[in-house]
C-alpha positions in Angstrom: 12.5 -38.2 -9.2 15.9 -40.3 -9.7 18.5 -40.7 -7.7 22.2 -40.8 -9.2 24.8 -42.0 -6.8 28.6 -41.8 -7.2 31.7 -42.6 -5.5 35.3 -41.5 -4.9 38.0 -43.6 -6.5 41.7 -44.2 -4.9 43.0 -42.9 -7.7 41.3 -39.4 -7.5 42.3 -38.8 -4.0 45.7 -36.4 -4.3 43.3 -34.5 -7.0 40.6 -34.0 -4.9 42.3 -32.8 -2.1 43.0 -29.7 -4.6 39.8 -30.0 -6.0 36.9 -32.4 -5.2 35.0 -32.7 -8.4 34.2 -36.1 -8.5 31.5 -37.8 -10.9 31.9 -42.1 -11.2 28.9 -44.0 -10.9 28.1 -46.5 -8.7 27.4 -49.9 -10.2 24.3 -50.1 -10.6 22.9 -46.5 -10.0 20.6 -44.8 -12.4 22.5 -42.0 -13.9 20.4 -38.7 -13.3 20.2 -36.5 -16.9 21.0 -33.3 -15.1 24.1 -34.5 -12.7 24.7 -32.3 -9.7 28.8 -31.5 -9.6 30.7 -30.5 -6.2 34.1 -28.9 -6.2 36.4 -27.0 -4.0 35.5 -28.3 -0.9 36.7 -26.8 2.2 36.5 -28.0 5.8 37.3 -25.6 8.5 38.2 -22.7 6.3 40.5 -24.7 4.6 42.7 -25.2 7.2 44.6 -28.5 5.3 41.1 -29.7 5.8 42.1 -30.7 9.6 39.9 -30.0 12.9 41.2 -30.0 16.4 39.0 -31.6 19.0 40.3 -30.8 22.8 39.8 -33.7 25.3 36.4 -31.8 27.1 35.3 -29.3 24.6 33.5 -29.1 21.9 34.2 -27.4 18.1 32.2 -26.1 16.0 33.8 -25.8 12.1 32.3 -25.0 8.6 32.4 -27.2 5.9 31.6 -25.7 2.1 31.6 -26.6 -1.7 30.8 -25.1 -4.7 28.0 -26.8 -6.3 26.7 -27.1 -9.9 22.9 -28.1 -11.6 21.5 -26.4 -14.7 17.9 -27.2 -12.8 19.2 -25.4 -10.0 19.7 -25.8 -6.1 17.1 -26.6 -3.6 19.2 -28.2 -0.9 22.6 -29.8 0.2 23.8 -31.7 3.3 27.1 -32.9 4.3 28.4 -35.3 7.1 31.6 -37.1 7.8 32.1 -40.5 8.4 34.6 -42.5 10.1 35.9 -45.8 8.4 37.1 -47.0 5.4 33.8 -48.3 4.0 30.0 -48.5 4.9 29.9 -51.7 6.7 33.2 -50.2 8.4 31.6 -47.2 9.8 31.9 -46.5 13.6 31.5 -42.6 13.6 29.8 -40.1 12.3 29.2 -36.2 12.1 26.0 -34.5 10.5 25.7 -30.8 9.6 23.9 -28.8 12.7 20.9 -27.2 10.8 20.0 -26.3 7.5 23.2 -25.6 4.6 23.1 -21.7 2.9 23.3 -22.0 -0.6 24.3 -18.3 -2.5 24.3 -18.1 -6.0 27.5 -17.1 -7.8 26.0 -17.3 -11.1 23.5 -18.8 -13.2 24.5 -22.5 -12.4 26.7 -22.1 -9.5 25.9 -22.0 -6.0 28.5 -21.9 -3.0 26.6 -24.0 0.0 28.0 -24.0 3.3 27.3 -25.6 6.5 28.8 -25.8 10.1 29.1 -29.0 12.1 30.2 -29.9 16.0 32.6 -31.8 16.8 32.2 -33.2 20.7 34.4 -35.8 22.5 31.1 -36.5 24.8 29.0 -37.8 21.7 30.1 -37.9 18.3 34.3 -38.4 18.8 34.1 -40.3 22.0 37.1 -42.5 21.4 41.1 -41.6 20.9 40.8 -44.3 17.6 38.3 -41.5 15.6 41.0 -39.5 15.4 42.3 -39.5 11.7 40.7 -39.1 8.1 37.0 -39.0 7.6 35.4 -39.5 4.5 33.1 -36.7 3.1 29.2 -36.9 2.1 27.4 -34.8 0.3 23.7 -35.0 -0.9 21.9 -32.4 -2.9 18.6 -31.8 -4.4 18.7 -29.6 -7.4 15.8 -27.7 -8.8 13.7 -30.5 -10.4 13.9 -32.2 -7.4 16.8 -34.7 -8.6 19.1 -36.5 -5.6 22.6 -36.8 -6.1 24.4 -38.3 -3.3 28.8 -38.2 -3.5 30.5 -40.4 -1.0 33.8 -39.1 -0.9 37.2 -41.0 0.0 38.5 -39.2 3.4 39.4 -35.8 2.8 38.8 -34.5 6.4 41.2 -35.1 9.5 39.8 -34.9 12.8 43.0 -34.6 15.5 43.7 -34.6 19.6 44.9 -31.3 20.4 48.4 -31.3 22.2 50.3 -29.4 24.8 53.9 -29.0 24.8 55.5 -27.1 27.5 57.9 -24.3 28.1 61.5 -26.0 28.0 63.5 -26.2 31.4 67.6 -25.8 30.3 69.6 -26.2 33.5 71.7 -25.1 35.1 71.6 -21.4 34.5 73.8 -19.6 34.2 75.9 -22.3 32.4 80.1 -22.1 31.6 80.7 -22.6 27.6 81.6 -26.1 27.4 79.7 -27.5 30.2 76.7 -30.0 29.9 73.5 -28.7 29.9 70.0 -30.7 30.7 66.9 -29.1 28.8 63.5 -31.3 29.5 59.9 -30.5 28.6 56.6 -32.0 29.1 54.2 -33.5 26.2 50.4 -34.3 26.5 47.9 -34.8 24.3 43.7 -34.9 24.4 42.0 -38.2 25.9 38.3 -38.0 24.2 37.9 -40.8 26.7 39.3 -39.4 29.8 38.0 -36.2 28.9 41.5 -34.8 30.0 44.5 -34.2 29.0 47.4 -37.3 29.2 50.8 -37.9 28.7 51.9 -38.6 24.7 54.0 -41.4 25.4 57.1 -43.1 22.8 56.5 -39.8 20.3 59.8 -38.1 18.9 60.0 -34.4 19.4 63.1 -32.1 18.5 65.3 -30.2 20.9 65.9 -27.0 19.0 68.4 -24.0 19.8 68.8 -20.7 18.4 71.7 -17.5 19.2 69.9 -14.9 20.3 66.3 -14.3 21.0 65.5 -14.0 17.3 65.5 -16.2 14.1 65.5 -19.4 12.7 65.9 -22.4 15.1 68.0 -25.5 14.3 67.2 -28.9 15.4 70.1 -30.9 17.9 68.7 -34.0 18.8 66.1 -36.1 18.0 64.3 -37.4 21.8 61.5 -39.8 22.6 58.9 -39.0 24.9 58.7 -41.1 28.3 56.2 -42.8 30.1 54.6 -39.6 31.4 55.4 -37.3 28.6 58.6 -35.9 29.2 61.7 -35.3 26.8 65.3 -34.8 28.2 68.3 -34.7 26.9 71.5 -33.0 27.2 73.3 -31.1 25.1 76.9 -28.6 25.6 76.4 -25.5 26.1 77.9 -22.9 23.2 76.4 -19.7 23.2 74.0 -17.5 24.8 70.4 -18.5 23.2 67.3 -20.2 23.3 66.3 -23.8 24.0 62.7 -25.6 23.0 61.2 -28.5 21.9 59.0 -29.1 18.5 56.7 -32.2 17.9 55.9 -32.4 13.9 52.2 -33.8 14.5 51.0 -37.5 13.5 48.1 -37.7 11.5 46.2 -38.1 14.7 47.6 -35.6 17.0 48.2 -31.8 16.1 52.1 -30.2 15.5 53.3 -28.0 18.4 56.1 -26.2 19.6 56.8 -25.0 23.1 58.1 -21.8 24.5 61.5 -21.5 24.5 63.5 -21.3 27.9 66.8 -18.6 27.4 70.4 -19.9 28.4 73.1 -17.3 29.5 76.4 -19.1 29.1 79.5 -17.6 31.1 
C-alpha cells in the first residue's frame, strides 16, 4: 500500500469553491500510480457551503463529493478543521458513521457523509465560528490512501435573531418624526444562549405598501444590548424593518416589518 498526500494551494481557492478538484503533492509524499480525484464538493446541500450552529442545539449537515479511481472505491472519510494550518488547529469535526459511496459510472462514485455540529463539544467557543478547512481520505480498490487537505471551504456561523421593528408613534402626521427601533442577538456557543450583537451595522428599510421591493434609509449601529434606533420622517403609509447583511461569522437576517399609517 502507498500513501499519496496532497494539499490545497492559495491560489486554487476561488476555483475550488466552484469545483474542488485538487491534486499538488506534498513535498515529500510518494506519488500513488492510481491517484484518487475529488470534485464538486458540497457541504450542507450546497447551501454557499455555510452551517448555522444555534447557541444550545445541535446540527446535523451532509457533506459530499464526487470521487474518482480506476481501482475503484472502498472507502472515504471527511472532517473539518479549524485553523489555518496543522500546528494551528483548535477544532475539529469528524463524519458520524460510515460515508455511502454510489457509483455513477465505471470510475465515478458520489460518497456522502453527515456530521454534527454541537456548541456543547465540538464548536464550544464564539472564535470557531468562520471557515474550516476540508479533509478527505479515501481508499480505492487496491487498497491505495489518498489523503486531500483542503484550504477552508466550509463556514460554520452563530445563528441570529432580529426582531419585529417598533415605528412610533402610530398613527403618525406626514412630515413628523418617527422613531423605529429593533433588537439584535446573536448565538453564545459559550453561554449557550442567546446575547446581544453589539457595534454591528444593520439597515433601516421602508417600503409603500405592504408589498415589494424595500429601500434602505439609514445605516445604524447596534448598542450595548443589541438595539438599533433611529429616526426617520414620516412620508407615506408603509412598512418599516431592519436588515443585518451577515459577517462571516454570524448569519444575514432581516426582521418583520412593523406597518406605519401616516395621517
Amino acid at each position: 500500500m502507498r500513501i499519496r498526500a496532497t494539499v490545497a494551494t492559495a491560489a486554487a481557492l476561488s476555483a475550488a469553491l466552484a469545483v474542488a478538484t485538487l491534486a499538488v503533492p506534498a513535498a515529500g509524499a510518494e506519488q500513488d500510480d492510481t491517484p484518487t480525484q475529488i470534485r464538486d464538493i458540497k457541504v450542507n446541500q450546497d447551501r454557499d457551503y455555510t452551517v448555522v450552529v444555534e447557541a444550545a442545539r445541535k446540527i446535523k449537515f451532509p457533506i459530499s463529493a464526487m470521487v474518482h479511481d480506476p481501482a475503484g472505491i472502498q472507502s472515504v472519510s471527511f472532517e473539518l478543521q479549524h485553523g489555518a494550518t496543522e500546528a494551528e488547529v483548535d477544532g475539529r469535526i469528524a463524519q458520524v458513521g460510515s460515508s455511502n459511496c454510489v457509483k455513477v459510472d465505471e470510475y465515478w462514485s458520489k460518497c456522502e457523509a453527515f456530521m454534527i455540529a454541537d456548541p456543547y463539544t465540538n464548536v464550544r467557543s464564539n472564535a470557531l465560528a468562520g471557515a474550516w478547512g476540508i479533509n478527505f481520505v479515501a481508499v480505492d480498490g487496491e487498497g491505495n490512501v489518498t489523503r486531500e487537505d483542503y484550504m477552508p471551504l466550509a463556514r460554520i456561523k452563530r445563528k441570529t435573531h432580529l426582531s419585529l421593528a417598533n415605528a412610533t408613534p402610530e398613527p403618525v402626521k406626514k412630515g413628523e418624526n418617527l422613531t423605529v427601533k429593533a433588537r439584535m442577538i446573536v448565538a453564545s456557543w459559550e453561554k449557550h444562549k442567546d446575547v446581544p450583537l453589539i457595534g454591528h451595522q444593520v439597515l433601516l428599510q421602508f417600503r409603500k405598501g405592504t408589498s415589494g421591493a424595500f429601500t434602505t434609509l439609514k445605516k445604524v449601529k447596534t448598542d450595548r444590548n443589541g438595539w438599533a434606533t433611529t429616526t426617520v420622517k414620516a412620508t407615506a403609509d408603509g412598512q418599516y424593518r431592519y436588515h443585518f447583511a451577515g459577517t462571516s461569522l454570524t448569519e444575514a437576517r432581516s426582521g418583520l416589518a412593523d406597518f406605519v399609517d401616516v395621517k
